[in-house]
C-alpha positions as CSV (number, residue, x, y, z in Angstrom):
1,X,18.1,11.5,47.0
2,X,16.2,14.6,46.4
3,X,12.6,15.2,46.1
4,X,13.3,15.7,42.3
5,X,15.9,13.2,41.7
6,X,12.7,10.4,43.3
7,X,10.2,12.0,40.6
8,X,12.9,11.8,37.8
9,X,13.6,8.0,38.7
10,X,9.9,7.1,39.0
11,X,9.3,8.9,35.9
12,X,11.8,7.3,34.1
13,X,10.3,3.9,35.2
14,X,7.1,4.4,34.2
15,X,8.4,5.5,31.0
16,X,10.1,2.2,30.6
17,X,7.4,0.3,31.7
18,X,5.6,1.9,28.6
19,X,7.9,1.6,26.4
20,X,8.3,-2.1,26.9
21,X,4.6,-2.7,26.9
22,X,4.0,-1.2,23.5
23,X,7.1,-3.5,22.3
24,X,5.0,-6.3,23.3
25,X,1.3,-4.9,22.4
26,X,3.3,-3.8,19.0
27,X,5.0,-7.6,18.5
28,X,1.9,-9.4,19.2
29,X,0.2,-7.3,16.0
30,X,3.1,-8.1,13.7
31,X,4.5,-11.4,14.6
32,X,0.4,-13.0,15.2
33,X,-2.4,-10.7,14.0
34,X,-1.3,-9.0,10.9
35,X,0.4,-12.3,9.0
36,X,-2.8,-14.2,9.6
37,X,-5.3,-11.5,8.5
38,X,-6.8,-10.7,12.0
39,X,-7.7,-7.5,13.0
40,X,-8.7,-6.2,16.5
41,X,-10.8,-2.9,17.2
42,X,-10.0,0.2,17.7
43,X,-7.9,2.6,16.1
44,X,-4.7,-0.4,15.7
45,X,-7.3,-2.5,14.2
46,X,-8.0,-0.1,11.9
47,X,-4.7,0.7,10.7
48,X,-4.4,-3.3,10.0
49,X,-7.5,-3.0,7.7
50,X,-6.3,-0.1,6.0
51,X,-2.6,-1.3,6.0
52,X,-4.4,-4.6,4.2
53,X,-6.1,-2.4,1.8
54,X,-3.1,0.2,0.8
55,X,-0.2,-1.2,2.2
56,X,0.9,1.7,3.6
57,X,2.8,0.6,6.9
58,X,0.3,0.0,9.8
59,X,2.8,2.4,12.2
60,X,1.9,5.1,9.7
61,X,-1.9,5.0,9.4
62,X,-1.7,4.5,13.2
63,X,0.2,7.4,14.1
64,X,-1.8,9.8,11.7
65,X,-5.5,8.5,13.1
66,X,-4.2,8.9,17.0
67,X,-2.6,12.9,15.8
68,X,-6.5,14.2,16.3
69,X,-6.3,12.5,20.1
70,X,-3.5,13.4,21.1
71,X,-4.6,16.9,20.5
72,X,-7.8,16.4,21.8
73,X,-6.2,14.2,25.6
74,X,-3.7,16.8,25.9
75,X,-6.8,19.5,25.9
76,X,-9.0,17.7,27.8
77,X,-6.7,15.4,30.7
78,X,-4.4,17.9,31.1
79,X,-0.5,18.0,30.1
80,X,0.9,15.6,31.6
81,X,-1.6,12.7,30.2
82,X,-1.3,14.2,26.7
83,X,2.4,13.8,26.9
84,X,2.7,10.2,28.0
85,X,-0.3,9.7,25.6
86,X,1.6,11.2,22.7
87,X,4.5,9.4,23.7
88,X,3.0,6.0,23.3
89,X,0.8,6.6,20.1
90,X,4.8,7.4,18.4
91,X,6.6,4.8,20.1
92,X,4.0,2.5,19.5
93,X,3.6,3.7,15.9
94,X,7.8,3.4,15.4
95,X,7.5,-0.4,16.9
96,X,4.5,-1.4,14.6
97,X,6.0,0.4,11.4
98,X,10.0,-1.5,12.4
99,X,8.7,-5.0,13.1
100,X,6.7,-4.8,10.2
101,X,9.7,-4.5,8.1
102,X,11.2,-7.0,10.3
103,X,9.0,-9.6,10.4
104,X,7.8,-11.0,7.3
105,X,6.7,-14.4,7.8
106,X,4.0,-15.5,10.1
107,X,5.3,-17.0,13.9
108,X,2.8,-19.6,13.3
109,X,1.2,-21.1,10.8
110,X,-2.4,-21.7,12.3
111,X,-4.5,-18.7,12.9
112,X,-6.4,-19.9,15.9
113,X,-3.2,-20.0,17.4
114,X,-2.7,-16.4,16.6
């Protein structure tokens, strides 16, 4: 393998590893958080107050809050950080906004569960 082909493959990893791990953050809002009403901080938890207030789709409100810092982490950490950044606020957006029409009912009934 070449120098390039090595950085391709463990680019592609960590963009996998991403990927996957905003499926999961993203499921754990939709199946547990949002159906029982809980909201965590941060920019996500404020897309599930809105979202509760509006009902515009959390993936949405998400994606148009984190728009100002992606700008701002691609100016300030450089390129490459802005891109993965800007890759995970829309992936992460996309899962939250397609589970949410997915999942309708709550995984569990209890909410200290959630």
């Amino acid at each position: 393998m070449t120098i390039n082909q090595e950085k391709m493959w463990i680019t592609l990893k960590e963009y996998v590893i991403i990927t996957i791990a905003l499926f999961i953050q993203a499921l754990a809002w939709i199946a547990f958080l949002i159906p029982s009403e809980i909201v965590g901080g941060g920019i996500t938890g404020l897309s599930g107050l809105l979202y509760f207030v509006t009902d515009i789709p959390m993936g949405i409100i998400n994606l148009a809050f984190n728009v100002v810092l992606i700008l701002i982490s691609i100016k300030s950490l450089g390129k490459s950080f802005g891109i993965k950044t800007a890759y995970s606020l829309i992936i992460v957006s996309f899962f939250l906004t397609l589970l949410q029409s997915l999942i309708t009912e709550p995984v569990v009934d209890d909410r200290f569960l959630s």
